[in-house]
C-alpha positions in Angstrom: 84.1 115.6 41.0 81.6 117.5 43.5 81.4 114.6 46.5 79.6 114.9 49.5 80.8 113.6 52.7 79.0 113.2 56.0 80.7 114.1 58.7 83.4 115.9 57.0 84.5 117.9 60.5 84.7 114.9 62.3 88.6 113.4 62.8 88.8 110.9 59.9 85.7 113.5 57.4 88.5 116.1 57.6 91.5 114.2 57.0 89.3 112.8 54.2 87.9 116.4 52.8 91.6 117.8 52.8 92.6 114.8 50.7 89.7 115.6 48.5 90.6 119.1 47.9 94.4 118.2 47.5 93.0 116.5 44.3 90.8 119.3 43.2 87.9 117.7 44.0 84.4 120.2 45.1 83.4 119.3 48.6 80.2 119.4 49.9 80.4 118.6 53.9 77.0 118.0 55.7 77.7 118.3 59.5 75.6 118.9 62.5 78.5 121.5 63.4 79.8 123.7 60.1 82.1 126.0 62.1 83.9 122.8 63.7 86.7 123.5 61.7 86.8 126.9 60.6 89.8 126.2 58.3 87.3 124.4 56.1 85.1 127.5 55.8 87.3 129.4 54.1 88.0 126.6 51.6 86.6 127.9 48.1 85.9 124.5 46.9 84.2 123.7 50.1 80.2 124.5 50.8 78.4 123.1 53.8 74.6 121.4 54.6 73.9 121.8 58.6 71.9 118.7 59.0 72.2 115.5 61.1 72.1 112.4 59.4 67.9 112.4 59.8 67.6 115.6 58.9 66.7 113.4 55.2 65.5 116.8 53.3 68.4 118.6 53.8 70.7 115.5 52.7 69.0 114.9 49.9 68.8 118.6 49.2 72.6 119.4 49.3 73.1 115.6 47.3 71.7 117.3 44.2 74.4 118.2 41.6 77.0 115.5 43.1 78.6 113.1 41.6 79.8 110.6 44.5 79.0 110.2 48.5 81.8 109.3 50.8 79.4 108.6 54.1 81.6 108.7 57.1 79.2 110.0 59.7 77.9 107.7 62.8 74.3 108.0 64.0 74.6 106.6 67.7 72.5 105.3 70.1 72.3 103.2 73.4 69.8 100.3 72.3 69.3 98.3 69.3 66.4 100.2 68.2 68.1 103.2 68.5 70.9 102.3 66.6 68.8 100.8 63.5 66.7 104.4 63.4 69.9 106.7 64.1 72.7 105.0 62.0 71.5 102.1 59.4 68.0 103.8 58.4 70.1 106.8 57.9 72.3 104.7 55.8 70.0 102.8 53.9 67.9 106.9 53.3 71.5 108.2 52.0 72.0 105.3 49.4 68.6 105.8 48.4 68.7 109.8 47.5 72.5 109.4 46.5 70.9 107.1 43.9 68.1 109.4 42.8 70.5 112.7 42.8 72.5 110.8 40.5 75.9 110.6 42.2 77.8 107.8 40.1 79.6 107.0 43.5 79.1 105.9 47.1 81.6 105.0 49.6 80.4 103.5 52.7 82.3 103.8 55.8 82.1 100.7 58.1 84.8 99.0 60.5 86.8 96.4 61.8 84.4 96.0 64.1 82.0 95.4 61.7 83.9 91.9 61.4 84.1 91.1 65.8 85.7 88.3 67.3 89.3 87.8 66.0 90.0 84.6 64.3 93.2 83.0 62.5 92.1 84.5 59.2 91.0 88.5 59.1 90.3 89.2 55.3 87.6 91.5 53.5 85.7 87.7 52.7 85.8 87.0 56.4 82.3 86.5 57.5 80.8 89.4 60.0 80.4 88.0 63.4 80.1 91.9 65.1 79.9 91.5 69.2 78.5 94.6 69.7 75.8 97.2 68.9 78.4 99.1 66.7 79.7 96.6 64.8 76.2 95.3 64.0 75.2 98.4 62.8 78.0 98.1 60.4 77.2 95.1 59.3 74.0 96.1 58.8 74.9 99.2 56.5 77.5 96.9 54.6 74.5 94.5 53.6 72.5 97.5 52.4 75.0 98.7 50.1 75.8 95.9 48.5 72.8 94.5 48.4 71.5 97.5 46.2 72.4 95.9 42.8 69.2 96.4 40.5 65.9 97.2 39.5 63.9 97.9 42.0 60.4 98.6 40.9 59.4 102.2 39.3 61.9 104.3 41.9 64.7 102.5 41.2 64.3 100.7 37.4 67.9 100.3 38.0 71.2 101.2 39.9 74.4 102.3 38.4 75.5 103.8 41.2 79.8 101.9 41.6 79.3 101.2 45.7 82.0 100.5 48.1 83.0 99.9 51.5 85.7 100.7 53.3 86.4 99.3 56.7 88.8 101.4 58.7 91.1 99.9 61.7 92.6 101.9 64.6 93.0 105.7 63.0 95.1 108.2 64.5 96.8 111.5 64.0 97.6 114.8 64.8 94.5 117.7 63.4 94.4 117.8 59.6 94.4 121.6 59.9 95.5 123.9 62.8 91.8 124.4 64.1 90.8 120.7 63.3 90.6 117.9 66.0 92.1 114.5 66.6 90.8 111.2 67.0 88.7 111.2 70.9 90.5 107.9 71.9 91.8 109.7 75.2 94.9 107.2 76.3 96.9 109.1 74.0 96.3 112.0 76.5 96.4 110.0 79.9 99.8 108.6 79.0 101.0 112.1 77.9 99.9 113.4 81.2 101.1 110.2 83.6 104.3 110.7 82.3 104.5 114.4 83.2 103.5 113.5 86.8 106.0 110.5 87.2 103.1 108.2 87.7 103.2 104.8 85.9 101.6 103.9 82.6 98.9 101.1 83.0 98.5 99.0 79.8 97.5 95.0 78.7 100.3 92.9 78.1 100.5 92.5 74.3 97.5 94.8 73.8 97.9 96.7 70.2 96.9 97.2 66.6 97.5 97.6 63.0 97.5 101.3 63.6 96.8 103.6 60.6 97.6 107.2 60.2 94.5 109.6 59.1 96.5 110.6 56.1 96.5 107.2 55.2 93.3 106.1 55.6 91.9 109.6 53.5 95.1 108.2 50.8 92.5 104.7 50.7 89.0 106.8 50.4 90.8 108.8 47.1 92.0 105.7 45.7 88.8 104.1 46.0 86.9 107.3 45.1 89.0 107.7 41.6 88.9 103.8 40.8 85.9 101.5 38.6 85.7 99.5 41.8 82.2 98.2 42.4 80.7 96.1 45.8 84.1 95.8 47.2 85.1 95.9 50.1 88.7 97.3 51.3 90.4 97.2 55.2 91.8 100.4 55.8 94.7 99.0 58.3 98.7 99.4 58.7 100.7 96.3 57.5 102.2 96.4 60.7 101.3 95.8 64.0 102.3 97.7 67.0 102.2 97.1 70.8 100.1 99.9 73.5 103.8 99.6 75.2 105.5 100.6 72.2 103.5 104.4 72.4 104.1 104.0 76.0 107.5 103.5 75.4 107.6 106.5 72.8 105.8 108.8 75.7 108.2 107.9 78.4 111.3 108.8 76.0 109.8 112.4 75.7 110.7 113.6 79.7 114.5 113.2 80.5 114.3 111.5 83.9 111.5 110.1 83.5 110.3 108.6 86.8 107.5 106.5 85.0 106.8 102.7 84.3 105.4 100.9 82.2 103.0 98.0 84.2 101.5 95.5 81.8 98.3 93.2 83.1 98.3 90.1 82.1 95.2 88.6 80.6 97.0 86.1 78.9 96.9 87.2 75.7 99.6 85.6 73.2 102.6 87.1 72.2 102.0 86.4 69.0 99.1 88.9 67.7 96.0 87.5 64.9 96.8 89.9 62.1 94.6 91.7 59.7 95.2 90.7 56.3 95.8 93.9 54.1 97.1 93.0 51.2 94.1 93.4 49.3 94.7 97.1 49.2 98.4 96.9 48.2 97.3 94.8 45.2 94.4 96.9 44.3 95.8 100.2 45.0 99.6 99.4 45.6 98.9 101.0 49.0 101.8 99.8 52.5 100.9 101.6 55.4 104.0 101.5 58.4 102.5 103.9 61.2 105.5 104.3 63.1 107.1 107.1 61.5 103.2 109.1 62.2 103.0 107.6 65.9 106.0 109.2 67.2 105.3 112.3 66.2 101.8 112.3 67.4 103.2 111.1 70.5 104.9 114.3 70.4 102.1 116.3 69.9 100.0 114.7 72.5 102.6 115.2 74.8 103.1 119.1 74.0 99.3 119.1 74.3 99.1 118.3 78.3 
């Protein structure tokens, strides 16, 4: 397949275009910055369109000839206004000329957040309560897609176009390719660099996630890329859940003598952590992610980094 993909330089976009090429897949990435990764420049199967996600034109120009659109890229702002025009106008204006160009695909990027406050039951069905302006930009782009199920007057006297979404957790990871970049959470980094100075590591007691590796999460886009799925929804999450003090842990281990500590604040959250549910993807796509093996050697890498 020829796919584009927004943001393809970006941490997860890169993971996901090296996946793509992997497969054999033809890549076209459109990025506000095409020499990012200049790894992906020399790719043969890789050609580029230099265009933010407004730049509509260009987008729809460099759409033509594809046959799927794996959106990744974030259109931010500071207000809700700002938000609407940079990220889900520019979502709803990519579904709409992936649909005329005739790509057969589209794979929507949301997020956890997309979801908000935490409650005993986390599932792709849960309803989206978002508590902030990110995850209700999400939201917003989820109920575009999906809602783009038939004729709509002489533009659009009907839509094949298979959509999905995918809602990635906590990613993380070492660069794709030596020149590439990993994610910009930066306490990766601050532990790395307490821990070389002997000064303690500040966390939340009982703080963590269902980390998932990059690799992983691009593993999800190709499955859902290469399936018949249609308006589903799938979390892109480890199965299990680790602990900020575990990392800290790992981080401490790497410097013999180590004069650091760990100092946990409590803020009373429970021991016992509400869990995404992800077994929607190990049933669909027999996919069981277990970070741990990934985090300690990115902890490694971090720390060499500092």
């Amino acid at each position: 397949m020829r796919v584009f993909v927004t943001g393809g330089t970006g941490f997860i976009g890169h993971y996901v275009v090296k996946s793509l090429l992997e497969a054999n897949h033809e890549v076209v990435i459109a990025t506000r910055h095409p020499n990012k990764v200049p790894s992906l420049r020399s790719q043969p199967k890789v050609s580029f369109v230099e265009a933010s996600l407004t730049d509509f034109d260009k987008m729809g120009e460099g759409l033509v000839g594809c046959d799927a659109c794996i959106h990744i890229a974030l259109g931010w702002g500071d207000t809700p206004s700002a938000m609407l025009m940079n990220d889900t106008r520019a979502t709803v204006k990519l579904l709409e000329m992936a649909a005329k160009a005739g790509c057969q695909k589209f794979i929507y990027t949301s997020s956890t957040a997309a979801m908000g406050r935490m409650r005993p039951s986390m599932r792709e069905v849960t309803s989206n309560l978002p508590m902030d302006l990110y995850g209700a930009t999400k939201a917003a782009g989820e109920a575009f897609v999906l809602g783009f199920t038939h004729g709509y007057g002489s533009q659009f006297p009907e839509v094949k176009m298979q959509r999905n979404i995918i809602r990635p957790g906590y990613t993380f990871g070492n660069p794709a390719f030596p020149d590439g970049c990993s994610q910009p959470d930066r306490r990766f980094f601050e532990m790395a660099l307490a821990v070389k100075e002997d000064r303690d590591i500040h966390i939340v007691k009982n703080d963590g996630t269902q980390f998932i590796h990059a690799s992983q999460q691009a593993e999800l886009y190709l499955k859902v890329l290469e399936s018949e799925k249609n308006e589903e929804i799938f979390l892109g999450l480890g199965e299990v859940w680790m602990s900020w003090k575990e990392i800290a842990e790992m981080m401490i281990a790497q410097k013999p003598g180590c004069k650091s500590k760990i100092v946990e604040k409590d803020l009373g959250w429970s021991d016992d952590p509400m869990l995404f549910d992800v077994s929607r993807i190990k049933d669909q796509f027999g996919l069981v992610f277990d970070a741990h093996e990934f985090m300690l050697d990115h902890v490694k890498w971090t720390f060499s980094q500092v």
